[in-house]
C-alpha positions as CSV (number, residue, x, y, z in Angstrom):
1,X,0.4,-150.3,31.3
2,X,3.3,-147.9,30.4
3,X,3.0,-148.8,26.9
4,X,-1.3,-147.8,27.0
5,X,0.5,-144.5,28.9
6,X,2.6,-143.9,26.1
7,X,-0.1,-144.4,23.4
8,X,-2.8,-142.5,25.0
9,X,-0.2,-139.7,25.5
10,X,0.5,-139.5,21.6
11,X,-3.4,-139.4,21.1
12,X,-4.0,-136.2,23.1
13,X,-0.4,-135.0,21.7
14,X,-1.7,-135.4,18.2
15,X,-5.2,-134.2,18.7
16,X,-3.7,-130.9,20.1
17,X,-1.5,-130.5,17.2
18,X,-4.9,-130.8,15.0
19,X,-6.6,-128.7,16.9
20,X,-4.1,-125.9,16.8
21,X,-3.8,-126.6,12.9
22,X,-7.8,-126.2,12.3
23,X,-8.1,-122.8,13.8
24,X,-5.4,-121.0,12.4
25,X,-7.3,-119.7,9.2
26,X,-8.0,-116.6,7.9
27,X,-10.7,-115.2,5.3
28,X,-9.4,-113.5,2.1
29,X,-9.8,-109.7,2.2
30,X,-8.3,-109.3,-1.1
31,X,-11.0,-110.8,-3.0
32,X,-13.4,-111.3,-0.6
33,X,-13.6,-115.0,-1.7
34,X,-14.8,-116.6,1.1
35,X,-11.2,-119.2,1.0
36,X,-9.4,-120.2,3.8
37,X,-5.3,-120.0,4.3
38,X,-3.8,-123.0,6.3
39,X,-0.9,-122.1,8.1
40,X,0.3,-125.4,8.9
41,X,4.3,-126.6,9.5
42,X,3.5,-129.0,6.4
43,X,3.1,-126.0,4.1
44,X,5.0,-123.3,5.1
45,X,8.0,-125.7,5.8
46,X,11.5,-123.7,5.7
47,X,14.5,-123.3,5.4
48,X,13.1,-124.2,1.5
49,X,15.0,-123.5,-1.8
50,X,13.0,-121.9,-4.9
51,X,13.7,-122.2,-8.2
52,X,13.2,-119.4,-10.4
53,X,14.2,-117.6,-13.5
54,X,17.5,-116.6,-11.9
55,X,18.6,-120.0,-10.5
56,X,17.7,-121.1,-7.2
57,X,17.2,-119.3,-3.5
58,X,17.4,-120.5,-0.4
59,X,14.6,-118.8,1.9
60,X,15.5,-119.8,5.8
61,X,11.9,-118.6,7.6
62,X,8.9,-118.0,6.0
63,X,9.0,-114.1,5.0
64,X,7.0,-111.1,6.7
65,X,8.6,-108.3,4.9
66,X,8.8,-108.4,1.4
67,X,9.7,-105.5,-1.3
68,X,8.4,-105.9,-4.6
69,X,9.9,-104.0,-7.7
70,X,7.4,-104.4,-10.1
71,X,3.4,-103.3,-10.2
72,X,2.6,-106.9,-10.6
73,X,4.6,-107.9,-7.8
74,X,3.4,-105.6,-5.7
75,X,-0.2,-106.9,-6.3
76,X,1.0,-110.8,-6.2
77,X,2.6,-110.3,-2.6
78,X,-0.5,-108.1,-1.3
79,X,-3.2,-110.8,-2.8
80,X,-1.4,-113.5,-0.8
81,X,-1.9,-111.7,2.6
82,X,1.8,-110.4,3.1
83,X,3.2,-107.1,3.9
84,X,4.9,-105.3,0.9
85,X,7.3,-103.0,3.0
86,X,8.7,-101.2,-0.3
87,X,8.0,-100.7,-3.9
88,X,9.0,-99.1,-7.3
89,X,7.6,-95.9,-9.0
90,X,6.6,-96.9,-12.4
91,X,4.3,-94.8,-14.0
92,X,1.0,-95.1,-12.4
93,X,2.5,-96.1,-9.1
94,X,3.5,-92.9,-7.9
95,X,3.7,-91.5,-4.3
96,X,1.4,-94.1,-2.9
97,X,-0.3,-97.5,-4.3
98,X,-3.3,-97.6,-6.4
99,X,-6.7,-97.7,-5.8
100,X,-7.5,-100.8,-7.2
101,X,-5.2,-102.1,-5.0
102,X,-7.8,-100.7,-1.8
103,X,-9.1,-104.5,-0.9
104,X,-5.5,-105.3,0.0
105,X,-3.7,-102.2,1.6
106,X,-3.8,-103.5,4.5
107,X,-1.0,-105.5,4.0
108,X,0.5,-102.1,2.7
109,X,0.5,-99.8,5.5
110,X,4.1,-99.1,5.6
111,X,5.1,-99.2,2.3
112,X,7.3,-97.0,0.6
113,X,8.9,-96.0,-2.7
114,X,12.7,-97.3,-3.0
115,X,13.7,-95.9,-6.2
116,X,11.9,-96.3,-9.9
117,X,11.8,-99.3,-11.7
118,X,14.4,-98.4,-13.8
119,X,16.9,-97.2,-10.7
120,X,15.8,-98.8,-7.4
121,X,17.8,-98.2,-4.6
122,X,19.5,-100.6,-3.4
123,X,20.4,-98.4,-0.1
124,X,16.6,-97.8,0.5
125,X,16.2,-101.2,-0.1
126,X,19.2,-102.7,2.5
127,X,17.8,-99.8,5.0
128,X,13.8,-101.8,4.9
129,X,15.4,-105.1,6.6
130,X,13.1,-106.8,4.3
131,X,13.5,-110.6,4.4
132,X,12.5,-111.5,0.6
133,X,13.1,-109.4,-2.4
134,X,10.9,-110.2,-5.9
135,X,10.7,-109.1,-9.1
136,X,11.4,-110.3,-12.9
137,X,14.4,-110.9,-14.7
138,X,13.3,-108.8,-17.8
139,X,13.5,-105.9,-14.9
140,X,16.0,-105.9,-13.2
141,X,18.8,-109.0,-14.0
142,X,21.4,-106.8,-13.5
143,X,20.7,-106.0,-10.0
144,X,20.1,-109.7,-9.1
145,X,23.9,-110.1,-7.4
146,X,23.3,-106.9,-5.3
147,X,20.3,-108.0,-4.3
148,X,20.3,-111.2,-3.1
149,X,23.3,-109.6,-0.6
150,X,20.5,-107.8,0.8
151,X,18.1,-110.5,1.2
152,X,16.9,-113.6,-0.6
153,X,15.7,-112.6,-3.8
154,X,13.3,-114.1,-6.1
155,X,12.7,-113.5,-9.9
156,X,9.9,-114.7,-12.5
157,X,11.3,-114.4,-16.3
158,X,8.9,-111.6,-17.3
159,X,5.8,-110.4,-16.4
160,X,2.1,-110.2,-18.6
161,X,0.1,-112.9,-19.3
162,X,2.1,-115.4,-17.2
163,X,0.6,-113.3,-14.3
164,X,-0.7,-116.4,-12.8
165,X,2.2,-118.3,-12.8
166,X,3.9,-115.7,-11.2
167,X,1.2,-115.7,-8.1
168,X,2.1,-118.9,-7.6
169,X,5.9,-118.6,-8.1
170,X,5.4,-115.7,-5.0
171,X,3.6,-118.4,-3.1
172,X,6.3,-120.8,-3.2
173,X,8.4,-118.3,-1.8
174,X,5.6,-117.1,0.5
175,X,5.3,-120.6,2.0
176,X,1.4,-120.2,0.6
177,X,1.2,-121.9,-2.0
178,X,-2.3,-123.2,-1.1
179,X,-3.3,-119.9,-1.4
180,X,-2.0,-118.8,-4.6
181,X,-3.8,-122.1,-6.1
182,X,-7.3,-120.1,-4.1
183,X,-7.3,-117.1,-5.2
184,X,-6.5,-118.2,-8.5
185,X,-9.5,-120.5,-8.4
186,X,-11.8,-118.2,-7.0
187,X,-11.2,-115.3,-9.8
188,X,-11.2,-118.2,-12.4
189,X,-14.7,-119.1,-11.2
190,X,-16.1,-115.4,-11.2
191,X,-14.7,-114.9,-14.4
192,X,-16.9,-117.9,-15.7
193,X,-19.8,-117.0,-13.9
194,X,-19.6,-113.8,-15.4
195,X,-18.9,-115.4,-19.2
196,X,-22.0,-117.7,-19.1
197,X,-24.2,-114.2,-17.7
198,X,-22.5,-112.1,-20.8
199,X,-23.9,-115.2,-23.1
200,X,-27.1,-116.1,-21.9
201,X,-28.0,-112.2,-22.6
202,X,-26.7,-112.5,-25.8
203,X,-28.8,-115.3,-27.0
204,X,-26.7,-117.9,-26.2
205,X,-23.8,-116.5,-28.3
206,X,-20.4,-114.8,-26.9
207,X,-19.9,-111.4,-28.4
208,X,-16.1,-110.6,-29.9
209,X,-13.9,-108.2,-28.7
210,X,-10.9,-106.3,-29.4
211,X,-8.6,-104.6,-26.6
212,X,-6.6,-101.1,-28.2
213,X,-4.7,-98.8,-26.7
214,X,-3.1,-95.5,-27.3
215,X,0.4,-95.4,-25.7
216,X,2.2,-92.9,-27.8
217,X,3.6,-94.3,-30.7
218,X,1.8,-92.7,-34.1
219,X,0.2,-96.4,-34.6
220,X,-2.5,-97.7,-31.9
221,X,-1.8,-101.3,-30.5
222,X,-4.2,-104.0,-31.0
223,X,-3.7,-106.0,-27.7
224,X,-4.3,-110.3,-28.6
225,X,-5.0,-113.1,-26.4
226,X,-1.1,-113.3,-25.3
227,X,-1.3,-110.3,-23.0
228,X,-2.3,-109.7,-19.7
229,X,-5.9,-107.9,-20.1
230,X,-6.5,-110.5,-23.0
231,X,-6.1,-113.5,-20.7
232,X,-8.4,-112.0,-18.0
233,X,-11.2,-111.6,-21.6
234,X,-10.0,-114.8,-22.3
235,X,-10.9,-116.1,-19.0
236,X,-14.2,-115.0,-19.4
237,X,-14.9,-116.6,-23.3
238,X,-14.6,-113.7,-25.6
239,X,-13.4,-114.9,-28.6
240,X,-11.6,-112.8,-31.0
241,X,-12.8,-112.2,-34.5
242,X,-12.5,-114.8,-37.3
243,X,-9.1,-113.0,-38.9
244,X,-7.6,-111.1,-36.1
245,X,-4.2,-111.7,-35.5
246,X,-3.4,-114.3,-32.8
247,X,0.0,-114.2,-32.4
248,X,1.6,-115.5,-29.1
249,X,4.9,-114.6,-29.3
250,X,3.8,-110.8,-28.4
251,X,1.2,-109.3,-26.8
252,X,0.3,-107.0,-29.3
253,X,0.8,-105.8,-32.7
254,X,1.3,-102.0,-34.1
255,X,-2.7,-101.2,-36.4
256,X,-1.4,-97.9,-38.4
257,X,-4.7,-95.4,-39.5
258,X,-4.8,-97.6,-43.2
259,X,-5.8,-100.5,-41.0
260,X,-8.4,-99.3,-38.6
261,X,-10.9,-101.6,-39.7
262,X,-8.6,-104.3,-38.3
263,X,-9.5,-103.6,-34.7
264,X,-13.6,-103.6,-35.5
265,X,-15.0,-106.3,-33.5
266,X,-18.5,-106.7,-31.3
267,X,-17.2,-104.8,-28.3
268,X,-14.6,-102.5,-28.5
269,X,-12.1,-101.4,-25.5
270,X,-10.0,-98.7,-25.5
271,X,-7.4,-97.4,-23.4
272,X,-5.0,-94.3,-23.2
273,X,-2.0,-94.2,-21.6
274,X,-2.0,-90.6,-19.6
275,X,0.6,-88.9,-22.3
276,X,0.0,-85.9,-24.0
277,X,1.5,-87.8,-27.3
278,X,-0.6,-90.7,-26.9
279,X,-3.1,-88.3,-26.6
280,X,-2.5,-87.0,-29.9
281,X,-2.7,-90.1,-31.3
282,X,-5.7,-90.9,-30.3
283,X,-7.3,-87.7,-31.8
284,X,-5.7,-88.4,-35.3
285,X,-7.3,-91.5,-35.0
286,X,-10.5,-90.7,-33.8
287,X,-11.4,-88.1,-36.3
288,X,-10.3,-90.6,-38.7
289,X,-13.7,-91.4,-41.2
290,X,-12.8,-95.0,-40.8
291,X,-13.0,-94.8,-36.8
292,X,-16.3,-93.7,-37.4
293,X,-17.5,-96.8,-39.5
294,X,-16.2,-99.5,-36.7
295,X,-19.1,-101.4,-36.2
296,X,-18.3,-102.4,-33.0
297,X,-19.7,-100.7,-29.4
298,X,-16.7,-98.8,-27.8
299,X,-15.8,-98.7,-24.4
300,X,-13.5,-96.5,-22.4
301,X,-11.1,-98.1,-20.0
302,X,-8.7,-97.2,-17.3
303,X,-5.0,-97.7,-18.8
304,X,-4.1,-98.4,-15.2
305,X,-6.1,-101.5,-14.5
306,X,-6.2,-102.8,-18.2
307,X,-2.3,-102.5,-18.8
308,X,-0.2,-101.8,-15.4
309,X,-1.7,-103.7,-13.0
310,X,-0.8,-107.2,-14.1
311,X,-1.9,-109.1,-11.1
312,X,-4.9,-110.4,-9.4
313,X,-6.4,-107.4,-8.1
314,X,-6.2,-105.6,-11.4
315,X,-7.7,-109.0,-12.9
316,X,-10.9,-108.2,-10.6
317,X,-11.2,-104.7,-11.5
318,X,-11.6,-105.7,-15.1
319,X,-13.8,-108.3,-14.5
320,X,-16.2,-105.6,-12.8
321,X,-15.8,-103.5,-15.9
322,X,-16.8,-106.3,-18.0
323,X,-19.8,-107.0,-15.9
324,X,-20.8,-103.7,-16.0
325,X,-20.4,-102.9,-19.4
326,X,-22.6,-105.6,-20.4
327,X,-24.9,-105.4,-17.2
328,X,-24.4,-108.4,-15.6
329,X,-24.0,-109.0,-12.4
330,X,-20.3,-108.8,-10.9
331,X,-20.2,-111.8,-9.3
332,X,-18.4,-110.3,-6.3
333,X,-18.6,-112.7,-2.9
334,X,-19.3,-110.7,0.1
């Protein structure tokens, strides 16, 4: 009879534990996706030790407080429901986050600037008590000693097109991975749905494209698969056209005013970084005869989502460009 005791005991026990398990969810504001986070004990075990492009970290509780010194970091922490408490100034992140980060600010409340990219703080940082510090090693390698004294610090190798790597390299950390491997799903599937929308209007046939922008050299760059807007047009089924370089050990290669034909393709998307000598640039080469004679439709794009962002939020912002460009529809889940 003590034994049934015992037994019947451990049922309830374990039926409680489900219980509690099954009701800890929450919907994804970031992308509106519809997905579900488990917070089990099973996946956000700690103490756990990451291994990154540093070495390996030892993260003892799963962190609340996290500062991010990169744009891309900043998005990967925010997308995976997590507060960023402090960030870098870098360009288009100046006094305050982005707007195309707006879905997830709410994780973002408190934030503030510690520092540029080039120079964080590392007294602003210490004075945030954050509990997990992340970034890339191309960034900041030489800081990675000083900060880990300040908390457990986490770093990819680089940032661009491994963007989703890096999401899920923050997830580890995050204790969500399960949620990295989501969102990562869902944008994968609107980025589809919108690819087979874009070639059923076309006749059954995907359109080629071509991604430029003008950053300030005296050359424009011709931006290939192996960057981070290319993967998201990638993700979607653009091909490139037959002779355009596809090199993957950069993300883009120098097209001088001789070669403007080299960037012609079926849709055309252009960016400019906000400088007055890219700026220039672009004026040499748009009054150029041969800018004229691309064949391809050109479309106008925001430098800040098509080059900075490099994260998941960014990735959605050019998806709704695409869709709207070609007149499809978005794809967006309530």
């Amino acid at each position: 009879m003590r034994a049934l005791r015992a037994l019947g005991a451990g049922i309830v026990l374990a039926m409680a534990v489900a219980a509690c398990g099954s009701s800890t969810t929450a919907t994804d504001p970031g992308n509106a996706s519809g997905t579900t986070e488990a917070t089990s004990a099973a996946q956000t075990g700690y103490p756990r030790v990451v291994e990154h492009a540093m070495g390996k970290t030892e993260v003892k509780a799963q962190p609340k407080r996290v500062v991010a010194l990169d744009q891309s970091f900043v998005d990967a922490v925010l997308t995976l429901d997590t507060e960023v408490v402090g960030y870098t100034q870098y360009r288009s992140i100046e006094e305050k986050l982005p707007d195309y980060l707006r879905p997830v600010l709410a994780n973002a409340a408190n934030a503030v600037p510690v520092g540029t990219l080039e120079a964080p703080s590392l007294e602003k940082i210490a004075e945030l008590k954050p509990d997990l510090i992340v970034s890339a090693k191309v960034r900041h390698e030489a800081l990675y000693d000083k900060l880990s004294a300040i908390a457990p610090t986490v770093f990819s190798e680089t940032t661009g097109a491994i963007w989703k790597d890096n999401l899920r390299l923050v997830g580890k950390a995050l204790g969500k991975e399960d949620l990295a491997e989501q969102r990562i799903s869902a944008y994968e599937a609107r980025a589809a749905k919108i690819g087979e929308e874009i070639k059923e209007k076309n006749g059954g046939k995907m359109p080629t494209v071509s991604i430029v922008r003008f950053a300030g050299e005296p050359t424009v760059r011709l931006y290939v698969e192996n960057s981070y807007s290319g993967v998201v047009l990638k993700d979607v089924g653009f091909p490139r056209p037959e002779g355009q370089p596809t090199v993957t050990d950069t993300i883009m290669v120098e097209i001088s005013e001789e070669r403007i034909a080299d960037l012609d393709a079926d849709h055309i998307f252009v960016s400019s970084y906000q400088d007055p000598a890219a700026d220039e640039t672009k004026k040499k080469f748009t009054a150029n005869p041969l800018w004229g004679k691309l064949k391809g439709e050109k479309h106008d794009v925001s430098d800040q989502t098509w080059m900075s962002a490099v994260g998941m939020q960014g990735a959605h912002v050019i998806l709704d460009d695409l869709a709207a460009a070609f007149g499809v529809d978005p794809a967006r889940q309530a």
